[in-house]
PAPA-380517 format. One record per residue (C-alpha): residue number from 1; y, z, x. Coordinates in nm, 2 decimals, m for minus. Example, Ala and Ser with C-alpha at 12.3 -4.5 7.8 and 13.67 -1.06 7.14 Angstrom:
<rs>
+-----+--------+--------+--------+
| num |      y |      z |      x |
+-----+--------+--------+--------+
|   1 |  m0.45 |   0.78 |   1.23 |
|   2 |  m0.11 |   0.71 |   1.37 |
+-----+--------+--------+--------+
</rs>
This chain:
<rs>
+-----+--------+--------+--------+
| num |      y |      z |      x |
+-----+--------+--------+--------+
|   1 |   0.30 |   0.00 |   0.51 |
|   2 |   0.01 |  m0.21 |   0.45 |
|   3 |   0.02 |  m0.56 |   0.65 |
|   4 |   0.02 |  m0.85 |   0.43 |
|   5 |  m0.25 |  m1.07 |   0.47 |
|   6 |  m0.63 |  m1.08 |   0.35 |
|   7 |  m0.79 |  m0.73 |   0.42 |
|   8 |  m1.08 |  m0.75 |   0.62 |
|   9 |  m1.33 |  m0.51 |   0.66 |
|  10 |  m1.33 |  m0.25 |   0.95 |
|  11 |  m1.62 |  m0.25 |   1.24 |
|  12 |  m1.61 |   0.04 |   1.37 |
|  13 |  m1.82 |  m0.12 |   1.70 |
|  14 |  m1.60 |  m0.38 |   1.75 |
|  15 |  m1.30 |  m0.14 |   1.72 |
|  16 |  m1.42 |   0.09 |   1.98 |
|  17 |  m1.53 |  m0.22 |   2.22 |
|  18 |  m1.20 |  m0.37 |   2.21 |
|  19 |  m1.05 |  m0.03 |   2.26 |
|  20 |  m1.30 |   0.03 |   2.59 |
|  21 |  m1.23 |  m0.33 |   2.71 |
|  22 |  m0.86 |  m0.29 |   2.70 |
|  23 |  m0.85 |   0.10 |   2.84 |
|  24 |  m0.73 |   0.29 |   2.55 |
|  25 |  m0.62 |   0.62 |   2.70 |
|  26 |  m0.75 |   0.75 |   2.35 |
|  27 |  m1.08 |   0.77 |   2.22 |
|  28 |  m1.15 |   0.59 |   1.89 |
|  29 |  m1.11 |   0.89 |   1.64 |
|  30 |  m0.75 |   1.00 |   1.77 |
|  31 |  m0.63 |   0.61 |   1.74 |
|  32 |  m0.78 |   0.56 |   1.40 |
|  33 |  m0.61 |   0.93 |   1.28 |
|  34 |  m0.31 |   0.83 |   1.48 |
|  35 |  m0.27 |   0.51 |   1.34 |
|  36 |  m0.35 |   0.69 |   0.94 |
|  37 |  m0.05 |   0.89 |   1.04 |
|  38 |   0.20 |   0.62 |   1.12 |
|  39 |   0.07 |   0.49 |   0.76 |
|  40 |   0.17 |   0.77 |   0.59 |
|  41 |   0.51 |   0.83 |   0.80 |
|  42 |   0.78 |   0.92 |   0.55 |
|  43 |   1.04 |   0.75 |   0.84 |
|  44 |   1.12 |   0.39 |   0.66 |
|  45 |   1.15 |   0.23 |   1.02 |
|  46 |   0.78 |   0.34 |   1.15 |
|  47 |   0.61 |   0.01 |   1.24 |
|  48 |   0.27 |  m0.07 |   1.34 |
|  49 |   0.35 |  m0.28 |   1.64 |
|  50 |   0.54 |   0.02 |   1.77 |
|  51 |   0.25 |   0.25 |   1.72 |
|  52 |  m0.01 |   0.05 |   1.90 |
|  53 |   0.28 |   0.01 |   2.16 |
|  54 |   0.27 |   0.42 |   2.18 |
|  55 |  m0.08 |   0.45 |   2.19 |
|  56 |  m0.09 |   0.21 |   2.51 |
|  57 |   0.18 |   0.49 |   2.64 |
|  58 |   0.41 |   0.21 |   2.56 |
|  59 |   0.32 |  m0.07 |   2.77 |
|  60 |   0.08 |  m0.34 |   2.61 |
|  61 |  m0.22 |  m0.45 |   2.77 |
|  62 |  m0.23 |  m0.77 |   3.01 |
|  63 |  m0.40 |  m1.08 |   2.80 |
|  64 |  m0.58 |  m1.33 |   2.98 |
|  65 |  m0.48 |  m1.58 |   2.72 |
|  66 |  m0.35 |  m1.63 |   2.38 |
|  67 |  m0.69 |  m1.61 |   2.18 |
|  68 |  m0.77 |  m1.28 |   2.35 |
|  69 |  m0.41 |  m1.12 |   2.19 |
|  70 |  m0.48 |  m1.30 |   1.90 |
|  71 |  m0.79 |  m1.08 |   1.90 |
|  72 |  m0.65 |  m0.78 |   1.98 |
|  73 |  m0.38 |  m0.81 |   1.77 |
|  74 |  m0.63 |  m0.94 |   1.45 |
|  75 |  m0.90 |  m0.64 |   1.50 |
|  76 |  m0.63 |  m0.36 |   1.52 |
|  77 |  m0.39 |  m0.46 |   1.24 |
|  78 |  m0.57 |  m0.73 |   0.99 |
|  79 |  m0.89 |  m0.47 |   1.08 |
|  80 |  m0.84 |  m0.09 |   1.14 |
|  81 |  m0.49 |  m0.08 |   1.03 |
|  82 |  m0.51 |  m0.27 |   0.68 |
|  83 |  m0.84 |  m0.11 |   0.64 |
|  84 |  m0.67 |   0.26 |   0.66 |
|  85 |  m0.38 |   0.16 |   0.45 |
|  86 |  m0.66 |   0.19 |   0.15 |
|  87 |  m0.61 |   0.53 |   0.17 |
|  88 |  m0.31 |   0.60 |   0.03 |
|  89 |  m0.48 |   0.55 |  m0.35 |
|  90 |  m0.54 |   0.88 |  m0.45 |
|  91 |  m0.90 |   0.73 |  m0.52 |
|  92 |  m0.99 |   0.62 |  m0.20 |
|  93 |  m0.89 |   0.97 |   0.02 |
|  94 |  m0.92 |   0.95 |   0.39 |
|  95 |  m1.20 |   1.13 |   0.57 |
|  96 |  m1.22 |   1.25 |   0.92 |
|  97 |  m1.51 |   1.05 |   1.17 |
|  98 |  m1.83 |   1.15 |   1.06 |
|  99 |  m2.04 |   1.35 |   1.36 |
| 100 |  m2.37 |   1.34 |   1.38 |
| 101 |  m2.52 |   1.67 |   1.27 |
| 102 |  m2.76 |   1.83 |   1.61 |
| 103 |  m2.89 |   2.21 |   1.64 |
| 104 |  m2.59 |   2.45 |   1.72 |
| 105 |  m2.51 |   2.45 |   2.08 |
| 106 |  m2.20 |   2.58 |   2.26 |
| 107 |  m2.22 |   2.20 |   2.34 |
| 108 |  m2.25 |   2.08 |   2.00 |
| 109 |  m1.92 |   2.29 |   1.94 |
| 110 |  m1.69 |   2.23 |   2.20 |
| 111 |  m1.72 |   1.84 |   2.08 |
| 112 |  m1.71 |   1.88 |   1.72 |
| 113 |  m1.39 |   2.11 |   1.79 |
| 114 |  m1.27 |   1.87 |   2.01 |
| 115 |  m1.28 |   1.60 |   1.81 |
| 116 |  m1.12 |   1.75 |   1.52 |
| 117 |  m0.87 |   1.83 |   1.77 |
| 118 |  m0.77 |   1.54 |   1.88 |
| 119 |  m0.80 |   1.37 |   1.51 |
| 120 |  m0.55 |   1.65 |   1.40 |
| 121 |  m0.28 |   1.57 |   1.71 |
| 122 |  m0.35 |   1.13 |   1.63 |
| 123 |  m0.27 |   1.22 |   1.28 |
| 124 |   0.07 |   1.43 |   1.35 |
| 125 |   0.20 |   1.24 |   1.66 |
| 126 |   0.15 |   0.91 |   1.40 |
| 127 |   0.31 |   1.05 |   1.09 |
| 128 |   0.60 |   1.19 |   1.33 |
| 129 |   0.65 |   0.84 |   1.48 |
| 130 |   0.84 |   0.97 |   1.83 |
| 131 |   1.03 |   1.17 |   1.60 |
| 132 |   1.10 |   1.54 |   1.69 |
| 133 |   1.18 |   1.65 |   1.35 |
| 134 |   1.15 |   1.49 |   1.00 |
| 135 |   1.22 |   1.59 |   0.64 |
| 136 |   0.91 |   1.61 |   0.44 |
| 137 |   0.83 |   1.66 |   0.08 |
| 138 |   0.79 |   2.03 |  m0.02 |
| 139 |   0.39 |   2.02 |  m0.04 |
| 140 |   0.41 |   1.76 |   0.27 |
| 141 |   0.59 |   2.05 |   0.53 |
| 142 |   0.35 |   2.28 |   0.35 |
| 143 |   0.04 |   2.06 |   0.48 |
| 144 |   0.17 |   1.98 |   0.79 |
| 145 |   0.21 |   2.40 |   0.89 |
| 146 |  m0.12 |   2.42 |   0.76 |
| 147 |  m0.28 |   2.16 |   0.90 |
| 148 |  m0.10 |   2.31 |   1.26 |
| 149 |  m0.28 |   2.62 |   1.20 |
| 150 |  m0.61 |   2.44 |   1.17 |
| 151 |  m0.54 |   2.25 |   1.48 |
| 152 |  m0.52 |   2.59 |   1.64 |
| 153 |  m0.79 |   2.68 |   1.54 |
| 154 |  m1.00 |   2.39 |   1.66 |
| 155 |  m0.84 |   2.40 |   1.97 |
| 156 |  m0.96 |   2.79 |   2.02 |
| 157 |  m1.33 |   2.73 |   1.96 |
| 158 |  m1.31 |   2.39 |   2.18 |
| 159 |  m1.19 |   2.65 |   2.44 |
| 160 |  m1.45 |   2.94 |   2.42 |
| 161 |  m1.76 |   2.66 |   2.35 |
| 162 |  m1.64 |   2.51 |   2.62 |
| 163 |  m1.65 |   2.83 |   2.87 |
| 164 |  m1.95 |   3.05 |   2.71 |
| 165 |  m1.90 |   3.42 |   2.73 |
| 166 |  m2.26 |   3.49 |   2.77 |
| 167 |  m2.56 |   3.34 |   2.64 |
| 168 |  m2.63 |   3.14 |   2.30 |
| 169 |  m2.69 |   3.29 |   2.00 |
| 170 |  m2.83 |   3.05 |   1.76 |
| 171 |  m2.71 |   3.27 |   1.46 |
| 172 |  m2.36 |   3.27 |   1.60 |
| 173 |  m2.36 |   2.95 |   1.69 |
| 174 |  m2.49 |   2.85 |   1.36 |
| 175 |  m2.25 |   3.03 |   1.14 |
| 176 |  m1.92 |   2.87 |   1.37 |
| 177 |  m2.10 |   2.53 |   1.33 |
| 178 |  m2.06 |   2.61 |   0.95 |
| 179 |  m1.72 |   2.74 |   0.96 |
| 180 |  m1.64 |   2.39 |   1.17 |
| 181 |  m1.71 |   2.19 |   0.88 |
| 182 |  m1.55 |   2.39 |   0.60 |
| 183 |  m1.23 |   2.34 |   0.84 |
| 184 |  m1.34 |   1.99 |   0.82 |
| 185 |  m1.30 |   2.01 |   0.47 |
| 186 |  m0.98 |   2.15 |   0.42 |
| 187 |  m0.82 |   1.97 |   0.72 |
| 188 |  m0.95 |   1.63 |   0.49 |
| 189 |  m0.76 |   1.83 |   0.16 |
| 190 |  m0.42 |   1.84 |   0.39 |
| 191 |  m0.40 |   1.53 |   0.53 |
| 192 |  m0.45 |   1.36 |   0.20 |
| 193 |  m0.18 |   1.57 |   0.08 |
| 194 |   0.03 |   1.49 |   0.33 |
| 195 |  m0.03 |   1.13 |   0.19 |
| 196 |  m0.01 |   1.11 |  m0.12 |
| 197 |   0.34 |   1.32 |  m0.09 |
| 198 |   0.51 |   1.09 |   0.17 |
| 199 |   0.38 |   0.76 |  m0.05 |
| 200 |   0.55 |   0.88 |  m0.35 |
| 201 |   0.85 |   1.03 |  m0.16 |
| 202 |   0.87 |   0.66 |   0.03 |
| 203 |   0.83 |   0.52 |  m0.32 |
| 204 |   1.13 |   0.68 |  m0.49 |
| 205 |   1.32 |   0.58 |  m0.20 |
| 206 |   1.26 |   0.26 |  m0.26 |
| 207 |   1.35 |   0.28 |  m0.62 |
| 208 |   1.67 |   0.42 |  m0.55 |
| 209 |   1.76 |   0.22 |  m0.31 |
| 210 |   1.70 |  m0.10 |  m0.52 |
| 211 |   1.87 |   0.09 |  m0.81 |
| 212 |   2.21 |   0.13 |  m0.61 |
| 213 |   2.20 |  m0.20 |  m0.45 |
| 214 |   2.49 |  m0.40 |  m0.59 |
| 215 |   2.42 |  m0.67 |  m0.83 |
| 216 |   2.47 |  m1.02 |  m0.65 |
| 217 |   2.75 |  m1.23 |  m0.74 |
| 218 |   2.67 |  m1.57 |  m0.87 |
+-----+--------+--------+--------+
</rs>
């Protein structure tokens, strides 16, 4: 679902400008996951305009003038979203937003859960595309309960760093801030599956399709 056109490379600050400027009721992360999930979408019909569309909760943004949708339009597809179609070669896997490592905090917690969070619900709520159900790839549904499971799991640690039961530990807190990023890990190891499977499922579509296509008649 790559756009066609010259890629350009992806600026992460002028993505999350334009976002701010324009009142993105998502933060950066969850757009860019979202928009990696609409990417991967096995659903033929899932288009990027749509997406961006759905991430504005359907309603556009007002322009002031031609050049500044031209903008908006140029950074989020020819930028962000051609840079993230890259990922679908096995050799160029996608990676979750990098956070900046700091000393284990029940702070430091609740946002590095919270981000992983929301990255996991961009990601599903793309490759879904306002569908309620979808038929995936074997290893694809696999990934997908998986990667719910890991969500939940996310979601549970936002919750209690968020609303301390009693005073910091540093070991404690330590040891979670470890188990965070092995959860990282493998939530990077399912969404990539989740790609690769859907490419090649969209890809032998496509081959069948053009294989039971009638011949033209000349």
């Amino acid at each position: 679902m790559a756009l066609r056109g010259k890629k350009q490379a992806v600026d992460d600050g002028a993505i999350r400008a334009l976002l701010k400027r324009y009142g993105c009721p998502l933060p950066y992360h969850q757009v860019r996951a979202r928009f990696m999930g609409n990417i991967a979408a096995p659903a033929m019909n899932a288009s990027p305009m749509q997406e961006i569309r759905a991430v504005w909760n359907n309603d556009l943004p007002i322009f002031e003038g031609q050049a500044d949708a031209d903008d908006f339009f140029g950074t989020l597809l020819k930028g962000l979203w051609n840079g993230l179609s890259a990922h679908q070669k096995r050799s160029e896997p996608f990676r979750l937003v990098r956070v900046k490592p700091a000393p284990a905090s029940y702070e430091y917690l609740a946002r590095l859960a919270k981000i992983r969070r929301e990255e996991i619900d961009g990601f599903i709520d793309g490759l879904f595309a306002g569908h309620e159900e979808l038929d995936f790839p074997e290893s694809a549904h696999k990934a997908v309960g998986t990667l719910g499971e890991l969500r939940g799991l996310f979601a549970g640690t936002e919750h209690l760093a968020s609303n301390p039961p009693g005073p910091a530990d540093a070991s404690t807190m330590e040891t979670t801030a470890k188990h965070l990023r092995e959860l990282t890990r493998i939530s990077e190891i399912e969404i990539n599956t989740i790609i690769q499977s859907c490419r090649r499922a969209r890809q032998q579509m496509l081959e069948t399709y053009a294989m039971e296509r009638p011949a033209r008649l000349h």
